[in-house]
Each structure stands twice: as C-alpha cells, then as structure tokens.
PDBQT receptor file of N, H, CA, C and O in Angstrom, charges set to zero:
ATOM      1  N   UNK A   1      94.574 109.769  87.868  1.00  0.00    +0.000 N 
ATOM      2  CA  UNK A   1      95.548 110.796  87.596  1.00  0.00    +0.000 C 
ATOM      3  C   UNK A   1      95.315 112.036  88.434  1.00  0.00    +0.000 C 
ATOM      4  O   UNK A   1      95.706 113.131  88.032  1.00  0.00    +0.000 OA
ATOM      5  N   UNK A   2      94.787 111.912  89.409  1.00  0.00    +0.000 N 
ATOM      6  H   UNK A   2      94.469 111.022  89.736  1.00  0.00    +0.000 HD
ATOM      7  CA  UNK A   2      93.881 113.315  89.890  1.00  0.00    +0.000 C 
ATOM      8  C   UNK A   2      95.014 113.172  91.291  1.00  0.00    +0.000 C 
ATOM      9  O   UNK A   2      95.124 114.151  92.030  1.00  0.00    +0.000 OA
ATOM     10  N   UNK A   3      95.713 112.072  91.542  1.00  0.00    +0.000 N 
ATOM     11  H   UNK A   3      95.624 111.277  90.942  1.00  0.00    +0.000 HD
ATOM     12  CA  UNK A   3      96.660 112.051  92.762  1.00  0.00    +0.000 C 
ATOM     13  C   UNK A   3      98.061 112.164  92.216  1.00  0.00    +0.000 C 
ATOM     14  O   UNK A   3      98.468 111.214  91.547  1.00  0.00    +0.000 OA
ATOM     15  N   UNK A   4      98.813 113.145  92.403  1.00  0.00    +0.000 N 
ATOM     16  H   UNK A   4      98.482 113.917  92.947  1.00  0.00    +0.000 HD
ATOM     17  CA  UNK A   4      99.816 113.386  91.544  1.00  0.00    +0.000 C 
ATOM     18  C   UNK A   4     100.933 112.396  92.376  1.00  0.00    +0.000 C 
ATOM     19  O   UNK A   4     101.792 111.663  91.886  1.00  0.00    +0.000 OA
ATOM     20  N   UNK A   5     100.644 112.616  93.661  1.00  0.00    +0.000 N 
ATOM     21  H   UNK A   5      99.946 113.212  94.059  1.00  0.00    +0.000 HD
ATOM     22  CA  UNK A   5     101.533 112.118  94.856  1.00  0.00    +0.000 C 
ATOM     23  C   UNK A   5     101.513 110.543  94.993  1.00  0.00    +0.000 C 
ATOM     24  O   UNK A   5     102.369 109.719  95.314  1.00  0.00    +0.000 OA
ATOM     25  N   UNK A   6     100.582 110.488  94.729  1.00  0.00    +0.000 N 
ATOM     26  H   UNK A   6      99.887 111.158  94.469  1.00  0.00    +0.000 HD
ATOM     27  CA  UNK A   6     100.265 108.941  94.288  1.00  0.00    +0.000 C 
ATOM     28  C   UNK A   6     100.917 108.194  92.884  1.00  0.00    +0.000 C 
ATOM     29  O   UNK A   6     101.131 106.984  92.805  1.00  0.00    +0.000 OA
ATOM     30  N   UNK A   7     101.055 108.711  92.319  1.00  0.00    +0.000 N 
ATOM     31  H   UNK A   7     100.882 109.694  92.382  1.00  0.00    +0.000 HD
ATOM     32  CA  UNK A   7     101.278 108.699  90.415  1.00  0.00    +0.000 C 
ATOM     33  C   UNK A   7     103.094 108.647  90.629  1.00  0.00    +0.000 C 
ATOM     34  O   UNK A   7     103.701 107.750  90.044  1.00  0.00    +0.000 OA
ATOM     35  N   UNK A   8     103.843 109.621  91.461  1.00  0.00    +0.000 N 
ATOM     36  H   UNK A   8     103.350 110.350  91.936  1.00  0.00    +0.000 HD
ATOM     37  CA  UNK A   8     104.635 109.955  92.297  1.00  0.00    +0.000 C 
ATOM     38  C   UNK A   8     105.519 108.572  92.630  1.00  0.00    +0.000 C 
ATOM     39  O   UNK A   8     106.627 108.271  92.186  1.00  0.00    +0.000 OA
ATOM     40  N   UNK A   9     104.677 107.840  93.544  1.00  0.00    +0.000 N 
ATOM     41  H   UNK A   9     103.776 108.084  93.904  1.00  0.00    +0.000 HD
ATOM     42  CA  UNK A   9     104.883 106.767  94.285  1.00  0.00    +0.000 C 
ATOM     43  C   UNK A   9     105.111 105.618  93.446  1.00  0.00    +0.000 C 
ATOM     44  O   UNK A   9     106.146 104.952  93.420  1.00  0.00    +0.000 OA
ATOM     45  N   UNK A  10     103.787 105.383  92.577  1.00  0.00    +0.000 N 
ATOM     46  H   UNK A  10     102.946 105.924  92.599  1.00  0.00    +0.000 HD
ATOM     47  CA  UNK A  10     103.834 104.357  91.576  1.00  0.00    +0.000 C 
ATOM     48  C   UNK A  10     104.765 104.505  90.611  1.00  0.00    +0.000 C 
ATOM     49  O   UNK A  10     105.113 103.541  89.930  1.00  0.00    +0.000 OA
ATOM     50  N   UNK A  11     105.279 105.745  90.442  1.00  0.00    +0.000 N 
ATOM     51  H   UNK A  11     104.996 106.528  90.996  1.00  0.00    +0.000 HD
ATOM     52  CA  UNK A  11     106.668 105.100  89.184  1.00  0.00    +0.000 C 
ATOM     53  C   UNK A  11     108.072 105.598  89.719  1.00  0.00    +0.000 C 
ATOM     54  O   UNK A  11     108.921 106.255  89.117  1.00  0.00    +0.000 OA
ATOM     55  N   UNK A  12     108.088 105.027  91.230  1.00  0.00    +0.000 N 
ATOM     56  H   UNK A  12     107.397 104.494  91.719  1.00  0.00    +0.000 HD
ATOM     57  CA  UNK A  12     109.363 105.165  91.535  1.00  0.00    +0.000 C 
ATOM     58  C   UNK A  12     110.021 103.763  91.138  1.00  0.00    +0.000 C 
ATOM     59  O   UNK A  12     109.461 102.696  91.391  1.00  0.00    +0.000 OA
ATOM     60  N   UNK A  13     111.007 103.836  90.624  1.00  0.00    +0.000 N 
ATOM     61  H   UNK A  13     111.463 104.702  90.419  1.00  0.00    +0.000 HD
ATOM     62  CA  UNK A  13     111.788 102.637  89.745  1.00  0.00    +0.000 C 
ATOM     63  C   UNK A  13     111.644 102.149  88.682  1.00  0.00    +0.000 C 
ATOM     64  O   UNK A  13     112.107 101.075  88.298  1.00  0.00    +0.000 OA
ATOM     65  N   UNK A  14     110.759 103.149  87.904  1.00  0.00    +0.000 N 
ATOM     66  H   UNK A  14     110.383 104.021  88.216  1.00  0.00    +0.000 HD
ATOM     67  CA  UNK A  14     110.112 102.431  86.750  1.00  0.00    +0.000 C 
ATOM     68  C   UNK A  14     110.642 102.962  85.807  1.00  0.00    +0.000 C 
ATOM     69  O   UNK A  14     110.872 104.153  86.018  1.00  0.00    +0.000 OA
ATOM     70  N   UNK A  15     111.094 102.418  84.356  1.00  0.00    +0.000 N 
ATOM     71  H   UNK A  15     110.907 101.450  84.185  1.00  0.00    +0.000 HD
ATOM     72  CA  UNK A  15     112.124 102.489  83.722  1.00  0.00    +0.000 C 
ATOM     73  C   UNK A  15     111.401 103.146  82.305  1.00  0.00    +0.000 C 
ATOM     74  O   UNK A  15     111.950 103.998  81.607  1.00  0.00    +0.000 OA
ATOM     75  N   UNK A  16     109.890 102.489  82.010  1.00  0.00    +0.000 N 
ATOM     76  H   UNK A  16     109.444 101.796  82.577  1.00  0.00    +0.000 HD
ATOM     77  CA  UNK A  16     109.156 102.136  80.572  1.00  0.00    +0.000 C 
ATOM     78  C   UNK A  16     107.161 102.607  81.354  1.00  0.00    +0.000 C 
ATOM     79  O   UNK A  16     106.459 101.917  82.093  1.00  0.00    +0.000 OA
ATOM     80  N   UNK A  17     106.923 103.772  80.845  1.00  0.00    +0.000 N 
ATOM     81  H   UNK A  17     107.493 104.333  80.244  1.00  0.00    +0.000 HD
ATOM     82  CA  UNK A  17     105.447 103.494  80.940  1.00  0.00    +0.000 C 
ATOM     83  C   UNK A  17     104.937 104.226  79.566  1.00  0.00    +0.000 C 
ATOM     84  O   UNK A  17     105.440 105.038  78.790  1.00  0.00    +0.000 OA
ATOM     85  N   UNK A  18     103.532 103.448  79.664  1.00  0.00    +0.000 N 
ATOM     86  H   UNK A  18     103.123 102.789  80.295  1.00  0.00    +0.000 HD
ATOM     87  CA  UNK A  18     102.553 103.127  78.575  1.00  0.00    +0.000 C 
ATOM     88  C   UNK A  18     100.953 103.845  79.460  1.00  0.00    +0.000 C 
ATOM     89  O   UNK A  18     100.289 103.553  80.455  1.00  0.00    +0.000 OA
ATOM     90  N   UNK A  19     100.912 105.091  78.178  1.00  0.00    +0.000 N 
ATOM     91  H   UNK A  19     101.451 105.329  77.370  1.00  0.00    +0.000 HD
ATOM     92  CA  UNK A  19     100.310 105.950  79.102  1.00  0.00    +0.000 C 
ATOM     93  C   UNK A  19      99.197 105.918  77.924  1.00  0.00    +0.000 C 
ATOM     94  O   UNK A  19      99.286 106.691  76.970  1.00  0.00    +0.000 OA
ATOM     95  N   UNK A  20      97.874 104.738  78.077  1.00  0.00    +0.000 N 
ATOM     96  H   UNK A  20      97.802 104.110  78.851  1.00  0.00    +0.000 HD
ATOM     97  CA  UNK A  20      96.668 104.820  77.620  1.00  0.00    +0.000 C 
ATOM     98  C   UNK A  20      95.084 104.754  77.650  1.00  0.00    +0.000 C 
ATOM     99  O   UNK A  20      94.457 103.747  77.976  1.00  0.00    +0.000 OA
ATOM    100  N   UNK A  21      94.667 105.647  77.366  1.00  0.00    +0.000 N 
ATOM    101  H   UNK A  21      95.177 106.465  77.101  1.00  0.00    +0.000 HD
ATOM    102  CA  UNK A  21      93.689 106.674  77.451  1.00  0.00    +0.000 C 
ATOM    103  C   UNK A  21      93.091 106.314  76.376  1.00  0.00    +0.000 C 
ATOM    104  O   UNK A  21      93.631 106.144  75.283  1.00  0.00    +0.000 OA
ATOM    105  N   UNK A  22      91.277 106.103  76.793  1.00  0.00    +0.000 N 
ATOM    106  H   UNK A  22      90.838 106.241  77.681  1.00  0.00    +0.000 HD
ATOM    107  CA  UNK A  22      90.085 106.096  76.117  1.00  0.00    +0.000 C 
ATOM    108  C   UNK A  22      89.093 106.544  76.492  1.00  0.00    +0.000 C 
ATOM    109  O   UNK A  22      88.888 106.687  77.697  1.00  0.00    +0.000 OA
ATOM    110  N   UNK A  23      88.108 106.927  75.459  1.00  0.00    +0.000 N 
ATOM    111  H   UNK A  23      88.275 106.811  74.480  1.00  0.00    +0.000 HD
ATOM    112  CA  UNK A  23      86.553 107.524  76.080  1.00  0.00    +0.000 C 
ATOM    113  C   UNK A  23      86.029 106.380  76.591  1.00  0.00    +0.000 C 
ATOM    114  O   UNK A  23      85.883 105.368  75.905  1.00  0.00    +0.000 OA
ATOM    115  N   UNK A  24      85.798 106.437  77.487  1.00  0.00    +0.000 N 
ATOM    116  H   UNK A  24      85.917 107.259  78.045  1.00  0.00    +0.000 HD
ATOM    117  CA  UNK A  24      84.413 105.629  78.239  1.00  0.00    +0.000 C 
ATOM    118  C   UNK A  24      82.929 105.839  77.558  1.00  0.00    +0.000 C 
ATOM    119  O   UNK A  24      82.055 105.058  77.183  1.00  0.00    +0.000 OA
ATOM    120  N   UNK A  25      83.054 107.163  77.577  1.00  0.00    +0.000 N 
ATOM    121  H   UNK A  25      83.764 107.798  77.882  1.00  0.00    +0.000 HD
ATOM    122  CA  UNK A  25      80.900 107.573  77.440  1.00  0.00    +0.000 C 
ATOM    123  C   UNK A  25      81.290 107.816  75.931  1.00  0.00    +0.000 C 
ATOM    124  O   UNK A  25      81.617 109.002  75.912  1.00  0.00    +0.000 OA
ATOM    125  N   UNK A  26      81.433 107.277  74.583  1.00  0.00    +0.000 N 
ATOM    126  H   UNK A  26      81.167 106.314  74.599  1.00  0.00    +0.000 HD
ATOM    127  CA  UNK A  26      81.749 107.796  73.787  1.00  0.00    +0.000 C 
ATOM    128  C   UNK A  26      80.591 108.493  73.213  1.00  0.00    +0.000 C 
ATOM    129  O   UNK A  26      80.997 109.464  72.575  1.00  0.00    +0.000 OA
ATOM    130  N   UNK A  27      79.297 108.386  73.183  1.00  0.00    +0.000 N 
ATOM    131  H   UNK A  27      78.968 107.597  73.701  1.00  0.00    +0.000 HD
ATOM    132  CA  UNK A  27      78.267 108.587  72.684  1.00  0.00    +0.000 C 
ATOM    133  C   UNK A  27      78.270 110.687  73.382  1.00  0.00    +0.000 C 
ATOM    134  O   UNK A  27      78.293 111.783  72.822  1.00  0.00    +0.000 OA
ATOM    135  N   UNK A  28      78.231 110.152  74.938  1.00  0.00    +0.000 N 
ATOM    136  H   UNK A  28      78.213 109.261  75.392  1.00  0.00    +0.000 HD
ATOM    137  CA  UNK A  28      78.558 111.983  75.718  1.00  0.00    +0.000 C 
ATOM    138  C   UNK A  28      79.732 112.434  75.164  1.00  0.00    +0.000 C 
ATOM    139  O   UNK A  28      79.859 113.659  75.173  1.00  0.00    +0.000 OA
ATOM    140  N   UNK A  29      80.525 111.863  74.739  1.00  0.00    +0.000 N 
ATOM    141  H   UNK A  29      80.421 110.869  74.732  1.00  0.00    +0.000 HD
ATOM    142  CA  UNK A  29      82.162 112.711  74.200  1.00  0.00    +0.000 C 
ATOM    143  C   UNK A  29      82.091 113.242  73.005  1.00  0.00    +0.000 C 
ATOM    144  O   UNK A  29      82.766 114.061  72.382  1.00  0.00    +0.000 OA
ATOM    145  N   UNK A  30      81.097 112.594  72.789  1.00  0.00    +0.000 N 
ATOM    146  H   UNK A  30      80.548 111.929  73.295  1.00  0.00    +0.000 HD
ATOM    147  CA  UNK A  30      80.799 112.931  70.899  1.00  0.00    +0.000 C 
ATOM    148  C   UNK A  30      80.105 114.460  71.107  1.00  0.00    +0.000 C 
ATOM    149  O   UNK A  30      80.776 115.377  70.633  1.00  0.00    +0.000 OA
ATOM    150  N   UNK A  31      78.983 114.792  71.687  1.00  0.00    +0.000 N 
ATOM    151  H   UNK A  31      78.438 114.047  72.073  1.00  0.00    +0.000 HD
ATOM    152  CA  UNK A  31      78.207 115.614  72.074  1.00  0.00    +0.000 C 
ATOM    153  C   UNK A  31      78.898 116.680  72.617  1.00  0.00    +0.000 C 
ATOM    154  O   UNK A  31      78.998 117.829  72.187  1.00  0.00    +0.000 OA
ATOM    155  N   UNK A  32      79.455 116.074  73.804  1.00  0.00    +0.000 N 
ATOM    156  H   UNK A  32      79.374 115.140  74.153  1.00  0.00    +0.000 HD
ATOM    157  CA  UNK A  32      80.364 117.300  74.903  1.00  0.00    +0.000 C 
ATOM    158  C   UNK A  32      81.780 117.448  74.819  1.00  0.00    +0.000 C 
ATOM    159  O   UNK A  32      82.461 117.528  75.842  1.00  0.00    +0.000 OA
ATOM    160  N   UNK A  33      82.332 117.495  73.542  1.00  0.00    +0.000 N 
ATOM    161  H   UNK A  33      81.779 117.431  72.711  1.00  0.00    +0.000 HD
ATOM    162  CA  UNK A  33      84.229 117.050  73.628  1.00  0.00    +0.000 C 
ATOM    163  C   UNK A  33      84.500 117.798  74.800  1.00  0.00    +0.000 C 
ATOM    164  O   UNK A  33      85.072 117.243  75.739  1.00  0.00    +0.000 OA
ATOM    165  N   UNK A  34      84.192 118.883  74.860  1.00  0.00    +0.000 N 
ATOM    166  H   UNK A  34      83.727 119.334  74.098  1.00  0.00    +0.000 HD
ATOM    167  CA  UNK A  34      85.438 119.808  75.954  1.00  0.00    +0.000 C 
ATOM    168  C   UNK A  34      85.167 119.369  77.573  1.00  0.00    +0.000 C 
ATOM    169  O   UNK A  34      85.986 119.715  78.424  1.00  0.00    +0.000 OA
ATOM    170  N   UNK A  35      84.180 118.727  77.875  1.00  0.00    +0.000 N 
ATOM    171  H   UNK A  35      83.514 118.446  77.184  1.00  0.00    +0.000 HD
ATOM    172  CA  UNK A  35      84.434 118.318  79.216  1.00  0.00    +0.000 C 
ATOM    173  C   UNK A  35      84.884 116.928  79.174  1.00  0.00    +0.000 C 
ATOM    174  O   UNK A  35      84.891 116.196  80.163  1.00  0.00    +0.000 OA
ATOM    175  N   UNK A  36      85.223 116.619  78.115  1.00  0.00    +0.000 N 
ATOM    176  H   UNK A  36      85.217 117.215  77.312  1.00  0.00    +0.000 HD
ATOM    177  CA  UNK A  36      86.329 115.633  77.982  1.00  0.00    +0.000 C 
ATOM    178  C   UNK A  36      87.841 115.389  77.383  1.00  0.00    +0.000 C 
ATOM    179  O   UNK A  36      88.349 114.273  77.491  1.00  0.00    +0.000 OA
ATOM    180  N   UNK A  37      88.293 116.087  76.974  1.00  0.00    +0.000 N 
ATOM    181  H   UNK A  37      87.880 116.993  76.887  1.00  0.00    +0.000 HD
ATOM    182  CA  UNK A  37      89.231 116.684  76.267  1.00  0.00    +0.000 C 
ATOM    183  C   UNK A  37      90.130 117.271  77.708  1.00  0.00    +0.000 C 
ATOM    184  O   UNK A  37      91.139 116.765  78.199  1.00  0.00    +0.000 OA
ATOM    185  N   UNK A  38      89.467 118.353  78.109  1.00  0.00    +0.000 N 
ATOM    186  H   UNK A  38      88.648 118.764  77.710  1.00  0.00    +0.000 HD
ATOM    187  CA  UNK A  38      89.808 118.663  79.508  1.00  0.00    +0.000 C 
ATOM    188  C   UNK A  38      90.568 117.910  80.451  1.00  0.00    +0.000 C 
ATOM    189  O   UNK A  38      91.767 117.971  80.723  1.00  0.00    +0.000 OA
ATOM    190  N   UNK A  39      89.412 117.000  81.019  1.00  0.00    +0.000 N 
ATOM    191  H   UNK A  39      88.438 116.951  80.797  1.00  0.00    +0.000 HD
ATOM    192  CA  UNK A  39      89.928 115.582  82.132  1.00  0.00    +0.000 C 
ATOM    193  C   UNK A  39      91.493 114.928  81.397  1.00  0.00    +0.000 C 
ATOM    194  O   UNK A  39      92.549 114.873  82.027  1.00  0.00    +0.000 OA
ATOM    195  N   UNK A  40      91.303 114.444  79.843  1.00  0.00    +0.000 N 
ATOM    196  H   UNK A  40      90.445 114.489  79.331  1.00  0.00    +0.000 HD
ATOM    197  CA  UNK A  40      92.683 113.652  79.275  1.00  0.00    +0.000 C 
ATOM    198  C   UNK A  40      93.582 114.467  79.027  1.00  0.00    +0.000 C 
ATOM    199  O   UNK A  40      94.660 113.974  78.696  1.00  0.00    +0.000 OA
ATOM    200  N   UNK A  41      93.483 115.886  79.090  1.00  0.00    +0.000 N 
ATOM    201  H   UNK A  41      92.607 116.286  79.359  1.00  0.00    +0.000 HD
ATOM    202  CA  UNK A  41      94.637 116.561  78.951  1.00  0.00    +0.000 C 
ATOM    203  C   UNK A  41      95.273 116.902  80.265  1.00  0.00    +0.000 C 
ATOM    204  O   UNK A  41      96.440 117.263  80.418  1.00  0.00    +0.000 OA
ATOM    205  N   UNK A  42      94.522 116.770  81.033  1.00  0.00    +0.000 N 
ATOM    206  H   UNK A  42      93.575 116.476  80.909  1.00  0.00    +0.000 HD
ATOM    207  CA  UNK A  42      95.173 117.174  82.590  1.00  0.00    +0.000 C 
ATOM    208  C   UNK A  42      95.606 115.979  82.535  1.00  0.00    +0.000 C 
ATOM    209  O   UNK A  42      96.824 116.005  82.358  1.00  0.00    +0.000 OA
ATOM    210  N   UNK A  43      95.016 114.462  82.631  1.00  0.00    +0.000 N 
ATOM    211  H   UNK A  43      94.027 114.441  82.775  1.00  0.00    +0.000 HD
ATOM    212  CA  UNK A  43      95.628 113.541  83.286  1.00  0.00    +0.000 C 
ATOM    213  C   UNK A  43      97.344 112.938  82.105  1.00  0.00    +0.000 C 
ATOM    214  O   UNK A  43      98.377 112.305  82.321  1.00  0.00    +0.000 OA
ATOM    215  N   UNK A  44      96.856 113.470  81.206  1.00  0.00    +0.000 N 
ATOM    216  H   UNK A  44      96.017 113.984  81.031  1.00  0.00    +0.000 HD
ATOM    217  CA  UNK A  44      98.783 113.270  79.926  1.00  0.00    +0.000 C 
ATOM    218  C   UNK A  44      99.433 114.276  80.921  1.00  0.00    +0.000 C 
ATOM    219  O   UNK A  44     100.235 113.706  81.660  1.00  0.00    +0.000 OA
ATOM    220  N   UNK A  45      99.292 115.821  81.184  1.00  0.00    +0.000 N 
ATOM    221  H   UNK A  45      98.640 116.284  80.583  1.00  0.00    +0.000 HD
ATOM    222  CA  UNK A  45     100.626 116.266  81.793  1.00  0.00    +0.000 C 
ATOM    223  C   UNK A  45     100.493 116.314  82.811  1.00  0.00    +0.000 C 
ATOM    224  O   UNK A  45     101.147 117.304  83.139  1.00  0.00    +0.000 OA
ATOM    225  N   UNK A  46      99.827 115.687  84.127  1.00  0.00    +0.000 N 
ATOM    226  H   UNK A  46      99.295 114.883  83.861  1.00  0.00    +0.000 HD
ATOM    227  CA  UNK A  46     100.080 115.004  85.248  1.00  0.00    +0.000 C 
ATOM    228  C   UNK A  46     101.088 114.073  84.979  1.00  0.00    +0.000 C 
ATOM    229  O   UNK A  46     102.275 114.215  85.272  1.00  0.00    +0.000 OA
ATOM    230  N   UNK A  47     100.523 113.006  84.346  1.00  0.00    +0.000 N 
ATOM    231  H   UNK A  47      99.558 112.891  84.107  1.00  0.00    +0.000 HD
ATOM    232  CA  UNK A  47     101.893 111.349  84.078  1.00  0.00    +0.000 C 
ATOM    233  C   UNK A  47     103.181 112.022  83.667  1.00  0.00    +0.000 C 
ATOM    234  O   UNK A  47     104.310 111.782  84.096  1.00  0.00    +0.000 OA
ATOM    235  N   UNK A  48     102.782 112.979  82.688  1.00  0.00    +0.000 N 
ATOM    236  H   UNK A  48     101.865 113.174  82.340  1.00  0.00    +0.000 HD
ATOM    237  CA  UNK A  48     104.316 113.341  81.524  1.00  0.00    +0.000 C 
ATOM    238  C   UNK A  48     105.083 114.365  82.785  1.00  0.00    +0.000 C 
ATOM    239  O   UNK A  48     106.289 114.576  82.666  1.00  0.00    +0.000 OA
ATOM    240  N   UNK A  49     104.551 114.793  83.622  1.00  0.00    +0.000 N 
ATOM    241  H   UNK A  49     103.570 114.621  83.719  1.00  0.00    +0.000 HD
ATOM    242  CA  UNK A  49     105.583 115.528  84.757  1.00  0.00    +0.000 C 
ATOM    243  C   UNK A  49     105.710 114.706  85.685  1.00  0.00    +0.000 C 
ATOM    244  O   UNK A  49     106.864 114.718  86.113  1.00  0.00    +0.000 OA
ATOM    245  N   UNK A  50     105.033 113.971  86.213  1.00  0.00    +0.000 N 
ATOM    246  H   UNK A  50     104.095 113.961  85.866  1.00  0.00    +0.000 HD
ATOM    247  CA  UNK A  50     105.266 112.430  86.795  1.00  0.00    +0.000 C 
ATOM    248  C   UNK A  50     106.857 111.999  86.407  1.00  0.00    +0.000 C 
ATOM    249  O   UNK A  50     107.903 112.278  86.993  1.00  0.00    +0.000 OA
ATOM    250  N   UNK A  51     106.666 111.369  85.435  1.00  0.00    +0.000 N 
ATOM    251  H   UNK A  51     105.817 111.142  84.958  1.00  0.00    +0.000 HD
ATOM    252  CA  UNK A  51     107.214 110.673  84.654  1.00  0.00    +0.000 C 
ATOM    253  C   UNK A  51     108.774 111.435  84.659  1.00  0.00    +0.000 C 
ATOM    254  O   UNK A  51     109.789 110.742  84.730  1.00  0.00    +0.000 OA
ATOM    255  N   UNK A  52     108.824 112.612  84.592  1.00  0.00    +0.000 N 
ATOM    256  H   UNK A  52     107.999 113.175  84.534  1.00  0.00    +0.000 HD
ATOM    257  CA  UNK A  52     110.154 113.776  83.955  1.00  0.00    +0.000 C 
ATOM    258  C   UNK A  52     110.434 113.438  86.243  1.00  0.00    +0.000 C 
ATOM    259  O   UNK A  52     111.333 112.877  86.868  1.00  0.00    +0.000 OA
ATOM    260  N   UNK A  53     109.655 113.861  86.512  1.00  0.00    +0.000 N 
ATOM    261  H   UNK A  53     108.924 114.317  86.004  1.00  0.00    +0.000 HD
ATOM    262  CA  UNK A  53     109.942 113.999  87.840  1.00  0.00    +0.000 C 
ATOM    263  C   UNK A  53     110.979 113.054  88.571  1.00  0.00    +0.000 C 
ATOM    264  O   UNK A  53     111.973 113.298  89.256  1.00  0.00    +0.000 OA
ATOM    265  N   UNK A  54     110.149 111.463  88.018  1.00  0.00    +0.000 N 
ATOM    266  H   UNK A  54     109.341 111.265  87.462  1.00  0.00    +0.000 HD
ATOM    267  CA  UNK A  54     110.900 109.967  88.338  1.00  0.00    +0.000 C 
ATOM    268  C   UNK A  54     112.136 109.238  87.774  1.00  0.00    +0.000 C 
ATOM    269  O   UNK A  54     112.824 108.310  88.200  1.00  0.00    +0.000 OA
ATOM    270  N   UNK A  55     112.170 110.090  86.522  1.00  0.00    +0.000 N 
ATOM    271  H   UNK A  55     111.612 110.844  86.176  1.00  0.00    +0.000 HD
ATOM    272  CA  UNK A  55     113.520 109.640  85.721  1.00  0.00    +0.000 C 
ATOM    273  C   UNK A  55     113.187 108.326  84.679  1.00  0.00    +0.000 C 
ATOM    274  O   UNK A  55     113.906 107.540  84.062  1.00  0.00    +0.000 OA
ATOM    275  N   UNK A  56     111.729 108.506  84.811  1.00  0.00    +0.000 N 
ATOM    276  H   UNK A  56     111.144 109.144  85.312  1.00  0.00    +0.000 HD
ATOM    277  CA  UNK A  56     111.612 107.511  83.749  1.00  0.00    +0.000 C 
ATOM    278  C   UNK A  56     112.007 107.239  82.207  1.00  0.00    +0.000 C 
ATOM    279  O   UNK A  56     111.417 107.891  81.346  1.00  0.00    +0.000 OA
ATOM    280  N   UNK A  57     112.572 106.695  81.993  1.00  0.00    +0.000 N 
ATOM    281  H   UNK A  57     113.051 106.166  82.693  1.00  0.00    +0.000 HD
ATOM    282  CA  UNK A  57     113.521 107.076  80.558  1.00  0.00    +0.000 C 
ATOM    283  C   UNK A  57     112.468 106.743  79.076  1.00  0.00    +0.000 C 
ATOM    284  O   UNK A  57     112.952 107.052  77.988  1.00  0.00    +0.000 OA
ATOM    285  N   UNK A  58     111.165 106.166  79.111  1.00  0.00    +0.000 N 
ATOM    286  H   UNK A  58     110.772 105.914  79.995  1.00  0.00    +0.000 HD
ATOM    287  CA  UNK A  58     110.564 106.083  77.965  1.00  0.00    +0.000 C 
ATOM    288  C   UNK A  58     108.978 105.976  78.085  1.00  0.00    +0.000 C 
ATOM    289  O   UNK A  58     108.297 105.175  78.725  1.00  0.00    +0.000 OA
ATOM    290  N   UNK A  59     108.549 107.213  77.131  1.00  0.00    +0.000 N 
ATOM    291  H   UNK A  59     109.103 107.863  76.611  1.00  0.00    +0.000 HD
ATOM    292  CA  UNK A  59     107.120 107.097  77.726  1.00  0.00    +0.000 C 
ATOM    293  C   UNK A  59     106.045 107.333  76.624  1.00  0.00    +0.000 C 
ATOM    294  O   UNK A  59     105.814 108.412  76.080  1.00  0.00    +0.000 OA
ATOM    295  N   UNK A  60     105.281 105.864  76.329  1.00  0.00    +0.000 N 
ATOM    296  H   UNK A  60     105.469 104.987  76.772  1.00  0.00    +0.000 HD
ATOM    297  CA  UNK A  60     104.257 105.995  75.167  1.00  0.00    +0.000 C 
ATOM    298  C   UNK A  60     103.124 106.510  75.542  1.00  0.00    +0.000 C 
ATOM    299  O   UNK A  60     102.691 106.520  76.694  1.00  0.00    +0.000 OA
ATOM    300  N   UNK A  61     102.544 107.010  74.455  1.00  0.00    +0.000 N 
ATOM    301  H   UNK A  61     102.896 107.001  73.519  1.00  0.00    +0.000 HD
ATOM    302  CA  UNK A  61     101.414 107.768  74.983  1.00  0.00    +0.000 C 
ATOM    303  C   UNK A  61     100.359 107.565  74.070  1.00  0.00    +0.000 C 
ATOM    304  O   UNK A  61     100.592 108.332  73.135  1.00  0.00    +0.000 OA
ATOM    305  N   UNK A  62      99.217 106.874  73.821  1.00  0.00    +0.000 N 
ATOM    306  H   UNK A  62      99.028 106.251  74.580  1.00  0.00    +0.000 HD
ATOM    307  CA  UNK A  62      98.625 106.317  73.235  1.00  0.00    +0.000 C 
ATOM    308  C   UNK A  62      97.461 106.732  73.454  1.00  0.00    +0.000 C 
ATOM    309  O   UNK A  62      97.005 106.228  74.480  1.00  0.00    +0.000 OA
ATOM    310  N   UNK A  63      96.316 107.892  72.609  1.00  0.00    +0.000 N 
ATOM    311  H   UNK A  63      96.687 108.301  71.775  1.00  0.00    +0.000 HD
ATOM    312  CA  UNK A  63      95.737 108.120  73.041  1.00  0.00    +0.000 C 
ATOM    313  C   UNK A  63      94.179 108.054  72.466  1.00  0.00    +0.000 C 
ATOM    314  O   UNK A  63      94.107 108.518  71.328  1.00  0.00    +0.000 OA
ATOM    315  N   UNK A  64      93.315 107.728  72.834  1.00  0.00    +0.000 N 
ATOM    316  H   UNK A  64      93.374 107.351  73.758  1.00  0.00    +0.000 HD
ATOM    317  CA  UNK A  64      92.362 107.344  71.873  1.00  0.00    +0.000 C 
ATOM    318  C   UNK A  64      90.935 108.385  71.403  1.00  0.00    +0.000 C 
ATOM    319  O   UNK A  64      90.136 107.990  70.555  1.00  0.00    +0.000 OA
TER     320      UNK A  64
C-alpha cells in the first residue's frame, strides 16, 4: 500500500475489492499498538482513495 501509483494501476477496471488486513507480529502489536495501528490506517485510506479515484463501486473492508 505504500505505492499509491501502483494500487492506481491495479484497480483500473475493477468493479468489487476486498480490502483485508491482519497483524503479522501479533505478540509486537500487542506491546506496540501505535506503530501498528499507524501502518493499517495509512494503508485503508490509501486503497479507500484508490478505490474513490478508480470508480470502484464496492469496497469491503475487513479488518483484523
């Protein structure tokens, strides 16, 4: 999610995305939320302006 231009590219024509997100290090997320919290909140309104940008008409967001 860190390539917006890229993100850009990949949902040109795309009608339906499924936008889901999990901790990896859950044990460090537990400890450190905010340098993780951080990263998944940038990368939801990267996709979700992505997404508004491309005309994508439906977008789940599933987040863990």
């Amino acid at each position: 999610m860190r390539d917006a231009d890229r993100l850009h590219r990949a949902l040109e024509g795309i009608d339906f995305v499924i936008h889901a997100a999990a901790l990896k290090q859950v044990p460090a997320a537990e400890y450190n939320r905010s340098s993780v919290s951080r990263p998944m909140c940038w990368a939801l309104r990267t996709s979700s302006e992505a997404c508004l940008d491309s005309g994508v008409q439906r977008v789940v967001a599933a987040i863990h």
